[in-house]
N, C-alpha and C positions, 0 to 999 in steps of 0.2 A: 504494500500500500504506500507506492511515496508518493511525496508531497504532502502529504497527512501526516499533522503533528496535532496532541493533545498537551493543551496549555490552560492555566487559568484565566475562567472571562475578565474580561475589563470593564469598567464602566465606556469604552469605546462600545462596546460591543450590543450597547445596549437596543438597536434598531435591529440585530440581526437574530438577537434571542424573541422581542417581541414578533417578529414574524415568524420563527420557530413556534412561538408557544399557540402563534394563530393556526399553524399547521396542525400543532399538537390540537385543536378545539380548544382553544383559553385564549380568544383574542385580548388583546392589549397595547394600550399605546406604547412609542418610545421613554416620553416622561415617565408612565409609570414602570418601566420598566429598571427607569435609573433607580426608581426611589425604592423598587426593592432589592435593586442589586446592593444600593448605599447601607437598606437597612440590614443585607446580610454580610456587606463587608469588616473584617477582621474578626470575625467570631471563626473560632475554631470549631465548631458543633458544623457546621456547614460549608459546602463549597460547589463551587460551580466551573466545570470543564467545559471547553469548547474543542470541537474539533475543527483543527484550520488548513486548509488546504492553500497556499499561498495567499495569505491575506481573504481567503474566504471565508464566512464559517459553517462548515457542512453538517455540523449538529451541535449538541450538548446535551449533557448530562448534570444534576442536581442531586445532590447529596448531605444525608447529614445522620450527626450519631447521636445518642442518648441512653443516658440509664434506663434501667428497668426494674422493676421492684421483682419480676421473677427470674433475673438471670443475674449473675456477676460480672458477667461482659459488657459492653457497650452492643447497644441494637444500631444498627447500620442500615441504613433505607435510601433507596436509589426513590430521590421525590418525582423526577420528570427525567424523561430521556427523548429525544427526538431527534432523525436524522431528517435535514431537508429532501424534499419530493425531489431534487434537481442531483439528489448524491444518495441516492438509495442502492440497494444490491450488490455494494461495492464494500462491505464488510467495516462499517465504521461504526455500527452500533453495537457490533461486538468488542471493537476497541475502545470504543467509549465507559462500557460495563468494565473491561479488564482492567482497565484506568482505575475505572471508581470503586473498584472491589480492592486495589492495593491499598488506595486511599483509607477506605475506610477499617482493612486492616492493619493498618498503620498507625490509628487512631485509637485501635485499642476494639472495635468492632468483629468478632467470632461468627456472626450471625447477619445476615445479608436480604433485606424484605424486599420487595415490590409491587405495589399494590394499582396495577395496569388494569385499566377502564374494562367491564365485562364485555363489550364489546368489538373489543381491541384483537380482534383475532392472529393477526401479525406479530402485535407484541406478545402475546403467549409462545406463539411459537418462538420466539429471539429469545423469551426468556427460556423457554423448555432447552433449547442450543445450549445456552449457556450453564444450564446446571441445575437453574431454581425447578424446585417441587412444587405444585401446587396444594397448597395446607389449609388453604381457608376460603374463610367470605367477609366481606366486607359492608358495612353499613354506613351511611353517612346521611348529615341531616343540617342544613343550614340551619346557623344561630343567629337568628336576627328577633329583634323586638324583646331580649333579655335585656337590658340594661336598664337602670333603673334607682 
């Protein structure tokens, strides 16, 4: 794969992840895209990889680690992963996981989640490639109108 290197994003980078994450289904502007890369910059708990093909950026990957009251290791969870529609089948989201799986055992991470949309039939299979089981189900539920 040359020409393809995996580096940490920039706040430069902030136009090429929000049209990434509109790919991914999470449209979003550039501004907000600064304001949460600013809000996730220097925390060690999280990090965000890009894959760059000379000054391009043909995906990224999102990550981050945390305790857990049932294990002694850090939980490690790949948050977003997504290769652009224009650099697909060319094996960069398997380098992007191989990236973020160092990373996060680096960090102290034993145990590795991904919790890809049920509809995402591609990304199961990229996860199945890559090693992950499927163990679970997931629920989710917007919190809005609790404040108070």
């Amino acid at each position: 794969m040359s020409g393809i290197k995996v580096r940490m994003a920039t706040l430069s980078d902030a136009e090429e992840l929000a049209r990434l994450m509109a790919e991914l289904g999470y449209p979003t502007t550039s501004d907000r895209m600064t304001a949460r890369l600013e809000r996730l910059s220097g925390r060690e708990d999280h990090s965000i990889f890009v894959a760059d093909e000379d000054g391009a950026v043909a995906g990224m990957i999102g990550l981050s680690v945390s305790p857990t009251l049932y294990r002694d290791d850090l939980d490690g969870a790949i948050v977003a992963l997504v290769v652009s529609s224009n650099f697909r089948g060319r094996g960069i989201a398997g380098l992007l996981v191989a990236h973020g799986e160092r990373w996060l055992y680096d960090r102290g991470a034993r145990l590795a989640t991904v919790k890809p949309n049920s509809r995402r039939d591609d990304a199961h299979r990229l996860y199945k490639r890559c090693g992950y089981e499927h163990t679970g189900l997931r629920f989710t539920k917007v919190l809005e109108g609790l404040g108070g």
